[in-house]
C-alpha positions as semicolon CSV with decimal commas, in nm:
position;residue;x (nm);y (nm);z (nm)
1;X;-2,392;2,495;-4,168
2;X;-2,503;2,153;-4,120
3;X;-2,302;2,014;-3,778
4;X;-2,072;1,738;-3,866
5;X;-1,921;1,455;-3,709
6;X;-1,626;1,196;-3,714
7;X;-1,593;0,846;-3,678
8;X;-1,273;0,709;-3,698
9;X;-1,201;0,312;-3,719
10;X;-0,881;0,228;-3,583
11;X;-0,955;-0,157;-3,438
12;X;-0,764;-0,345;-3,712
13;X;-0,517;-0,591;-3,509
14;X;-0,269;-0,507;-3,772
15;X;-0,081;-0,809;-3,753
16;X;0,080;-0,782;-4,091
17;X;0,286;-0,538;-3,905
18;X;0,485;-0,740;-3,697
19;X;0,529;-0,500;-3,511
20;X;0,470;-0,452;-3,119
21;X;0,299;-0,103;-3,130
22;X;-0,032;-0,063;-3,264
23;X;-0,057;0,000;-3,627
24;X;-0,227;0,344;-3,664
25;X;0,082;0,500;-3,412
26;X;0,340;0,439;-3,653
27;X;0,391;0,765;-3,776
28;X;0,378;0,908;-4,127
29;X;0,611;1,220;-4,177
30;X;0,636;1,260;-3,790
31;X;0,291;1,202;-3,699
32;X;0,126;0,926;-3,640
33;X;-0,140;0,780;-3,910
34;X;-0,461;0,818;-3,576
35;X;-0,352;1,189;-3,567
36;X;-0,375;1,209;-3,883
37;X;-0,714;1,138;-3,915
38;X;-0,797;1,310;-3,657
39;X;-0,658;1,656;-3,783
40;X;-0,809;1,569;-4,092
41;X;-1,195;1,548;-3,888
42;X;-1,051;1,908;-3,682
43;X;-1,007;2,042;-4,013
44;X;-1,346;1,971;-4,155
45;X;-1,522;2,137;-3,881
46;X;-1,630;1,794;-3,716
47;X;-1,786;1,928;-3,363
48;X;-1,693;1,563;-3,231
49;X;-1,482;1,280;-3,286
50;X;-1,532;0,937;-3,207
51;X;-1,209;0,682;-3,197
52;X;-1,333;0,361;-3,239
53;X;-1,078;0,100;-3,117
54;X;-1,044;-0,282;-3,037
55;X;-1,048;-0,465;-2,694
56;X;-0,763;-0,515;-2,532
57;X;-0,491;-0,214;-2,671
58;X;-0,406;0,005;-2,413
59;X;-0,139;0,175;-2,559
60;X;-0,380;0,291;-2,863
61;X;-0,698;0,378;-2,603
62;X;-0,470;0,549;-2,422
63;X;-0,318;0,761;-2,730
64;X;-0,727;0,800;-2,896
65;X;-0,805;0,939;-2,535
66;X;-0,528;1,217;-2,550
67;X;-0,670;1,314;-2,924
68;X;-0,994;1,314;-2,850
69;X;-1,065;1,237;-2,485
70;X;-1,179;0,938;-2,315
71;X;-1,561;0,987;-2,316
72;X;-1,533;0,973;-2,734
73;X;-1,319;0,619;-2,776
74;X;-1,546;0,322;-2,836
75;X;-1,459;-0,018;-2,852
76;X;-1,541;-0,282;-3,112
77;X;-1,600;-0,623;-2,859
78;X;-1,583;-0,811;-3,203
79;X;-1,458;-0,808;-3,539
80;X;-1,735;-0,834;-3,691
81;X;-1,745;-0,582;-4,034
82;X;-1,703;-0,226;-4,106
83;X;-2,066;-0,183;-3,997
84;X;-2,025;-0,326;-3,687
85;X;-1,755;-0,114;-3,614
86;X;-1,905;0,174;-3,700
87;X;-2,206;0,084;-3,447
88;X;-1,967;0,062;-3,149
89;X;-2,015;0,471;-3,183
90;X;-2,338;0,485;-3,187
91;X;-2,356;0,554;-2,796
92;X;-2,151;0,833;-2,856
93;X;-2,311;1,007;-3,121
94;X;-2,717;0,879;-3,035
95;X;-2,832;1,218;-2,994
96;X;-2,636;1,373;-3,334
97;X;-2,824;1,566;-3,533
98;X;-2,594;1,637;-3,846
99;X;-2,380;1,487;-4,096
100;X;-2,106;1,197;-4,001
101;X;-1,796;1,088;-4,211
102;X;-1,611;0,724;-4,123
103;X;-1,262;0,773;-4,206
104;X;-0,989;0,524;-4,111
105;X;-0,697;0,546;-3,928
106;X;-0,483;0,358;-4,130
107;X;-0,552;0,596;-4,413
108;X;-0,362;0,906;-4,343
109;X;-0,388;1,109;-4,628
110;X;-0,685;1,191;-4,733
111;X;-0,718;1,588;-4,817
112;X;-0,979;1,790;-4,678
113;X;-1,072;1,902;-5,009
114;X;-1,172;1,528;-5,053
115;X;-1,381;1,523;-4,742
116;X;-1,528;1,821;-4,831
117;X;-1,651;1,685;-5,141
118;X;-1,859;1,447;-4,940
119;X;-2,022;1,686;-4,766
120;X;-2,087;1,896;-4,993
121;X;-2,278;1,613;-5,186
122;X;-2,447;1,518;-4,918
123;X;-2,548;1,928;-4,922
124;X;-2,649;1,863;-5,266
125;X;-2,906;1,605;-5,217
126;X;-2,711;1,270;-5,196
127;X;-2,831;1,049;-4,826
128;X;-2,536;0,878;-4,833
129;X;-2,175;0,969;-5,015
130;X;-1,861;0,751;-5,024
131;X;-1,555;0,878;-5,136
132;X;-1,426;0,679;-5,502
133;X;-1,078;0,703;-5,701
134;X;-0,998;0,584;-6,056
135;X;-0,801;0,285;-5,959
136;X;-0,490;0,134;-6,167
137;X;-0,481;-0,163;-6,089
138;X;-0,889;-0,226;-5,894
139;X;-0,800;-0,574;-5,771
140;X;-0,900;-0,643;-5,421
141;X;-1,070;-0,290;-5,386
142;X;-1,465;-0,279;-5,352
143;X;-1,636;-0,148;-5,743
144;X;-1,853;0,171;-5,746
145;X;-2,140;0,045;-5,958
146;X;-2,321;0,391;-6,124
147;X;-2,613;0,475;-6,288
148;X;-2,579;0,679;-6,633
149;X;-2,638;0,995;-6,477
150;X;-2,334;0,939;-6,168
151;X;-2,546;0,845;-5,926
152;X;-2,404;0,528;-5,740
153;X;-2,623;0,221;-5,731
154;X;-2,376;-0,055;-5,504
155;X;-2,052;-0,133;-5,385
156;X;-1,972;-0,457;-5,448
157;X;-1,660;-0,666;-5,256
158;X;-1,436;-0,763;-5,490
159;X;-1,491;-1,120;-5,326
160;X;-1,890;-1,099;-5,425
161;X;-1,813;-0,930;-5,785
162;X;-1,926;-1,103;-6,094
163;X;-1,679;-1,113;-6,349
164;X;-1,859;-0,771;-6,526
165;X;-1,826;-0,579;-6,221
166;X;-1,469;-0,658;-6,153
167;X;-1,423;-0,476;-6,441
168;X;-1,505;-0,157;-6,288
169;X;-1,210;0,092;-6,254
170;X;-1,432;0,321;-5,987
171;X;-1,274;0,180;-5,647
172;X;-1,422;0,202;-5,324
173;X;-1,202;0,396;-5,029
174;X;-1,474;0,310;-4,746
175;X;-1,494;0,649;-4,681
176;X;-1,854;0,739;-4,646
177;X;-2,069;1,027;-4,541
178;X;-2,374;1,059;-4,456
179;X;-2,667;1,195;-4,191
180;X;-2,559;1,007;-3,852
181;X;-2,934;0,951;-3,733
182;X;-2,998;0,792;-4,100
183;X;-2,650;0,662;-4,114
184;X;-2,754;0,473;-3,767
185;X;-3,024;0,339;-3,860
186;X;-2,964;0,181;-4,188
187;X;-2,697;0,017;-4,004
188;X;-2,996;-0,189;-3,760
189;X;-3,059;-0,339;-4,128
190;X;-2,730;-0,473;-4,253
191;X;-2,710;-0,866;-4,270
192;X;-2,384;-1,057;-4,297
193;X;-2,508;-1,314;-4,608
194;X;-2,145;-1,260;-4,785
195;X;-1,831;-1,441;-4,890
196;X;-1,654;-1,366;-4,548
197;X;-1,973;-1,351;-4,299
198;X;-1,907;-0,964;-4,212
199;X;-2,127;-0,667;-4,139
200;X;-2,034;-0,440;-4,453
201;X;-2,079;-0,074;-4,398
202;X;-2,103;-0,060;-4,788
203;X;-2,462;-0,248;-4,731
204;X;-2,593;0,113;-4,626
205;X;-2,586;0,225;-4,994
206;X;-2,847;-0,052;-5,117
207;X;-3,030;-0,007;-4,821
208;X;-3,076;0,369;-4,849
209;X;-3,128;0,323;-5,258
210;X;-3,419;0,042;-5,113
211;X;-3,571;0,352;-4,966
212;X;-3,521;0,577;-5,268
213;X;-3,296;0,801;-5,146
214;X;-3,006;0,858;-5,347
215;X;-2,604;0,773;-5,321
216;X;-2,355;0,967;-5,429
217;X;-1,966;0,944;-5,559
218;X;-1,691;1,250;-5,464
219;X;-1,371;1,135;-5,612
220;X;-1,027;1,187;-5,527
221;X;-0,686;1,068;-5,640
222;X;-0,588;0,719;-5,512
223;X;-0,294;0,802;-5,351
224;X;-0,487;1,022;-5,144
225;X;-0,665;0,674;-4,986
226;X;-0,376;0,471;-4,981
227;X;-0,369;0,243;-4,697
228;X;-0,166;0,115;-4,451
229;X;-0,155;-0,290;-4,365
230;X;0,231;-0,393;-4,356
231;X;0,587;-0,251;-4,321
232;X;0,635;-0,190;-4,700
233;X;0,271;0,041;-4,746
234;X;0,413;0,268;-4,485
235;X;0,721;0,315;-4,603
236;X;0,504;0,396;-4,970
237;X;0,288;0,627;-4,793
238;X;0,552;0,804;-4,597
239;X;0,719;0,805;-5,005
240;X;0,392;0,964;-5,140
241;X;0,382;1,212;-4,823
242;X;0,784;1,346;-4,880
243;X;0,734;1,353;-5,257
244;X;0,439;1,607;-5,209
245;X;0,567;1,773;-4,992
246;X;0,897;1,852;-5,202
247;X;0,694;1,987;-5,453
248;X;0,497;2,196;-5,246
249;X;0,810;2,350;-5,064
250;X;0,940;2,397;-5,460
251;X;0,654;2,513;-5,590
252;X;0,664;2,788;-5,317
253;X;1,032;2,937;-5,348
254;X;1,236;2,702;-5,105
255;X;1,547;2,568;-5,329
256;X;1,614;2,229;-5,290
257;X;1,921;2,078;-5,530
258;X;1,811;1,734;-5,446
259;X;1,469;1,698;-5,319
260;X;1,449;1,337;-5,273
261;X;1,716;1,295;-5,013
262;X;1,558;1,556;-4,751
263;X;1,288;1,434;-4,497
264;X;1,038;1,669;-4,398
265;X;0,769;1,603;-4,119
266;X;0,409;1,711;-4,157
267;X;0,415;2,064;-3,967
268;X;0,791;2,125;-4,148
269;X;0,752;2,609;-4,223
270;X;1,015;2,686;-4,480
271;X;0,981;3,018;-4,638
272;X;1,075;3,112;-4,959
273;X;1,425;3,166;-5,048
274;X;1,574;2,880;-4,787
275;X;1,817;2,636;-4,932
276;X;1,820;2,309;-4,780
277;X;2,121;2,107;-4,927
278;X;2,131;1,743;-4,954
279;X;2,020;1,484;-4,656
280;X;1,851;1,679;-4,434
281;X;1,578;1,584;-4,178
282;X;1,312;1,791;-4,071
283;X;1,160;1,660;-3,736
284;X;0,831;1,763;-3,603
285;X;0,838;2,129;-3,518
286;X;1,099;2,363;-3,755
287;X;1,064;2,680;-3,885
288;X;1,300;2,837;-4,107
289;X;1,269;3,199;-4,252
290;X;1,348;3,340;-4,580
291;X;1,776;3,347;-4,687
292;X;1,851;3,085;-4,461
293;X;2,041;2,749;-4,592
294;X;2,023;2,442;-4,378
295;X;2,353;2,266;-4,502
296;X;2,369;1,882;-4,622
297;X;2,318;1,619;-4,334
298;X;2,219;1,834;-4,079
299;X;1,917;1,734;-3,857
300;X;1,676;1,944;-3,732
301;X;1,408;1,903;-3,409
302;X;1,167;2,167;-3,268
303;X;1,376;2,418;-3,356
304;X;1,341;2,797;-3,533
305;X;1,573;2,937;-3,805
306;X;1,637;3,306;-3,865
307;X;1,636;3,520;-4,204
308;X;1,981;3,458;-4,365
309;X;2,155;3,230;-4,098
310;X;2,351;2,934;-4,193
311;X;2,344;2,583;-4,051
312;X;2,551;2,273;-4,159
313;X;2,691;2,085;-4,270
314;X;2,607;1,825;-3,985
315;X;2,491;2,044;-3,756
316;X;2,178;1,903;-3,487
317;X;1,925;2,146;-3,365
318;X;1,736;1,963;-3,089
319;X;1,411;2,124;-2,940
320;X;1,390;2,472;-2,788
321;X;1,704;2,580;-3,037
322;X;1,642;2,941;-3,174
323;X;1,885;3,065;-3,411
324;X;1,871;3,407;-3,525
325;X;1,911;3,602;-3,823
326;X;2,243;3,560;-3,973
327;X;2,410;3,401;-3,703
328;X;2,622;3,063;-3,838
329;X;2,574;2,684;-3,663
330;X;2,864;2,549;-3,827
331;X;2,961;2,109;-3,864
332;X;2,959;1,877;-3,557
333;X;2,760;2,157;-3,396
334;X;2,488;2,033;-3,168
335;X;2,238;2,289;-2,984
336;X;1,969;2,237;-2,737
337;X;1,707;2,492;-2,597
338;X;1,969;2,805;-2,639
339;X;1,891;3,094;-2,831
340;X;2,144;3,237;-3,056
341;X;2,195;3,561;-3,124
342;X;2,174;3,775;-3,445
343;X;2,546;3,724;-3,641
344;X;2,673;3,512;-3,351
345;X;2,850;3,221;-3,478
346;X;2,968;2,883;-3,334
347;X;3,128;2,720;-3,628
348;X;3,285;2,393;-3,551
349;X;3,242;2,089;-3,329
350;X;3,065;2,265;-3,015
351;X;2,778;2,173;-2,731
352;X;2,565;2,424;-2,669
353;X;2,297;2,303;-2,406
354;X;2,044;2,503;-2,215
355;X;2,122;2,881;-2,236
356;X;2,171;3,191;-2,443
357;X;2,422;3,323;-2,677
358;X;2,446;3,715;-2,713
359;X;2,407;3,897;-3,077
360;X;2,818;3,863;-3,259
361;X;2,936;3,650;-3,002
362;X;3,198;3,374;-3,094
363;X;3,182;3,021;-2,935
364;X;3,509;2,854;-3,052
365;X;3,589;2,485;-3,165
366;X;3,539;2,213;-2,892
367;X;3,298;2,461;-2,640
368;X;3,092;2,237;-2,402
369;X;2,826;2,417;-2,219
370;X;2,881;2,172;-1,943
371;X;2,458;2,237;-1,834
372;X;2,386;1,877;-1,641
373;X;2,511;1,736;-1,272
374;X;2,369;1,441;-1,313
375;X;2,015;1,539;-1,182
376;X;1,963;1,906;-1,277
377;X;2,006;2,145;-1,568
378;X;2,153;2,504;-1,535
379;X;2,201;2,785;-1,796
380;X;2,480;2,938;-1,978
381;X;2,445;3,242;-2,099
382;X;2,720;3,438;-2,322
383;X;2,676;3,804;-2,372
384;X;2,679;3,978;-2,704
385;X;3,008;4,024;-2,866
386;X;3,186;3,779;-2,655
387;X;3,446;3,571;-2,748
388;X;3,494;3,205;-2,617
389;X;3,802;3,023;-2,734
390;X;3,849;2,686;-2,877
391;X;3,845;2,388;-2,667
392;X;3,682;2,552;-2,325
393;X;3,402;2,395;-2,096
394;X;3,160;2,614;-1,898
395;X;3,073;2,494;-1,632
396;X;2,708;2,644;-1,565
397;X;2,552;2,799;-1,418
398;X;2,788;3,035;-1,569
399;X;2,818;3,372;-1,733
400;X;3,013;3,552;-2,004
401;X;2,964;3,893;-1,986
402;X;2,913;4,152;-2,273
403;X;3,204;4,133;-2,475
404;X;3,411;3,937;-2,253
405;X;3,712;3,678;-2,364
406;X;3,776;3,344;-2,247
407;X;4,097;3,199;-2,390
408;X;4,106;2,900;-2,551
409;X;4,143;2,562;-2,320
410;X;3,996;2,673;-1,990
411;X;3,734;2,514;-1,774
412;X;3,537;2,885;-1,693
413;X;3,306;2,795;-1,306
414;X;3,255;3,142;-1,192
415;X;3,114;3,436;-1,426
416;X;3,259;3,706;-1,639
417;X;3,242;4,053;-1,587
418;X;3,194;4,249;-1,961
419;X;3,497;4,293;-2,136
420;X;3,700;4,131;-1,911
421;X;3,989;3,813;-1,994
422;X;3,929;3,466;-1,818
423;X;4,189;3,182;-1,831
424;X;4,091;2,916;-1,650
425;X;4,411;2,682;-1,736
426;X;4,723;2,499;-1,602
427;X;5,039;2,775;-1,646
428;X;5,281;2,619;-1,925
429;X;5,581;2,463;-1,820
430;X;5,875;2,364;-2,022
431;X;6,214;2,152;-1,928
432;X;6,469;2,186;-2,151
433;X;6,607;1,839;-2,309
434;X;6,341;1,625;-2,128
435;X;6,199;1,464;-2,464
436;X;6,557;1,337;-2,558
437;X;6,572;1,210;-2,216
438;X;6,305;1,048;-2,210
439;X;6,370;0,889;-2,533
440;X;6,714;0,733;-2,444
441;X;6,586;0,580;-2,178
442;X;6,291;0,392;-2,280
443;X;6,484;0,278;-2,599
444;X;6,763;0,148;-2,383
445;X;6,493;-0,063;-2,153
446;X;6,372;-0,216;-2,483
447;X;6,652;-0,278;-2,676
448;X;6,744;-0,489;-2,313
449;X;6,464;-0,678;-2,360
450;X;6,286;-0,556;-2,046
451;X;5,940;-0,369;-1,990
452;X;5,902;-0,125;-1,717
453;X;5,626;-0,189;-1,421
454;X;5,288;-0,200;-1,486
455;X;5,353;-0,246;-1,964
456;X;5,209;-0,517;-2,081
């Protein structure tokens, strides 16, 4: 096969924003629209990637180097055009000898069935391919002007149309593929005689037609190309993302009662036969296996979800939480980097932070794994079958022995041999009539008017 190659243009100020981080990092269903594309170029076999970025942005060099390393981010000096853009890579890819695609980072998701298209055109005889959708409403979109037999003869900016062409439905993405040396060298030829004094990289399909070779159309859908220049577009994206998505997870077996209230992120594994009730969040990183049912409002992080075990209603599973099969993570439960057990259960209002919880162990209502001093973090670990009781702290590094019992209220600081009782509380004390006491004598100081030391 053919070697390909990526160039990516992420310069765009994006100042519609109005926002202090670079455009192409806001993040579409966890991950940001540059990783996007760049998954997208790792998925179509692309042996490198070039990030091509504007002067001055740190913060987005800085992320394009940790994608794609350093040596392959180039910087547009200049905004001068597409073209010119895509000629700030050309020191990078000089010597390639294969096929290139220029996708854009504000255009997250295109499928790689649609960039495969391109290539494979390009396969099939086409010099230079750009990647067209039947738009709705064409407006400000470049047209795809074609021959009778498909092949494409321009792309015209809506800005240079005449008043026939604008009333071509066959929109422009500015995707393009094409043979990088060729692809290079068409763009030494582009001129900037147009309505807003750019370098257009859609000049390279007249230029290549001026040498007879042929252009070529692979379409897609439109949402697929959907871009990204304000606040409202990437809140439509991220809508077009979660809506697929849904289906997908539907499609496949996972029950979902109302599909447009849960959020799922772009590496979400549900298997089928999970229920996920209403207004749930998926953050990067969850897995959840078959018979499992991830209860309404519950939010879940980097975090794995065993055949048949129940979590929710608002539980939190933050990173490193492994839950096993069957075991229960009941409301106001939150649990961080702790594996849980098969059939262990902690059902109500609980911390569990940094340890382990045995197979049929019981963590009781109002357990704190109390797993931070202040500058380091220590384990807990709770052996299978134990039983902690309702409203206890443990203090770690701590632990709870195979089927040992702590009873409810203590503060537990030293371990816990198996199958043995800790109480780690204040012994009860009553006094007979103290409460009427007590009473007489603070209604008597009131009904005098007074207040005792230190009321206000």
């Amino acid at each position: 096969m053919t070697d390909r190659f990526a160039i990516i243009l992420a310069a765009g100020k994006g100042t519609r924003m109005k926002s202090p981080r670079p455009k192409v990092l806001h993040e579409i269903g966890g991950r940001s629209m540059l990783a996007w594309s760049v998954a997208l170029a790792k998925d179509l076999g692309c042996k490198r990637t070039v990030v091509v970025v504007g002067p001055d942005m740190p913060q987005l060099s800085e992320a394009a180097a940790k994608l794609v390393g350093a040596e392959n981010v180039a910087v547009q000096r200049e905004q001068l055009g597409t073209a010119n853009a895509v000629d700030a890579a050309r020191g990078q890819l000089a010597d390639a000898n294969g096929d290139a695609i220029v996708l854009y980072a504000d255009t997250p998701l295109i499928p790689q069935e649609a960039g495969e298209r391109a290539f494979k055109a390009l396969a099939g005889g086409a010099s230079i391919c750009v990647l067209g959708f039947k738009a709705k409403l064409p407006n400000h979109y470049g047209r795809l002007v074609t021959a009778g037999d498909g092949a494409l003869e321009a792309i015209v900016e809506a800005n240079d149309a005449s008043e026939a062409q604008l009333k071509i439905d066959l929109a422009n993405s500015g995707v393009m593929a094409g043979p990088a040396k060729l692809m290079f060298e068409l763009l030494k030829e582009v001129k900037n005689d147009n309505a807003k004094g750019e370098y257009y990289l859609t000049d390279l399909v007249g230029l290549a037609r001026g040498r007879g070779l042929k252009a070529g159309v692979a379409l897609c859908e439109e949402r697929d190309v959907q871009g990204v220049n304000s606040q409202v577009e990437l809140a439509q994206v991220e809508r077009v993302f979660q809506d697929g998505v849904r289906e997908r997870m539907m499609v496949a077996g996972v029950t979902l009662p109302a599909p447009e209230t849960v959020h799922f992120s772009h590496d979400t594994k549900i298997a089928a036969g999970v229920t996920v009730e209403q207004n749930v969040v998926f953050a990067p990183g969850v897995s959840v296996e078959t018979g499992a049912v991830i209860r309404a409002f519950s939010h879940l992080e980097a975090a794995q979800v065993g055949a048949g075990a129940q979590v929710g209603p608002y539980a939190r599973l933050r990173p490193g939480a492994v839950i096993g099969r069957d075991a229960h993570i009941g409301n106001f439960v939150e649990v961080k980097n702790v594996t849980v057990g098969e059939g262990a259960k902690a059902n109500h209002l609980s911390y569990l932070g940094d340890g382990e919880v045995g197979a049929g162990a019981n963590i009781g209502a109002g357990t704190i794994f109390c797993n931070y001093d202040g500058f380091f973090k220590y384990r807990t670990v709770v052996g299978a079958n134990a039983f902690v009781g309702s409203n206890s702290s443990l203090v770690a590094p701590v632990t709870i022995g195979a089927g040992g019992y702590v009873g409810s209220g203590s503060v537990i600081v030293e371990d816990v041999a198996p199958d043995a009782l800790a109480i780690g509380r204040g012994r009860q004390v009553g006094k007979d009539g103290w409460a009427r006491a007590f009473r007489d004598e603070k209604s008597a100081v009131k009904k005098a008017g007074k207040k005792p030391p230190g009321a206000v």
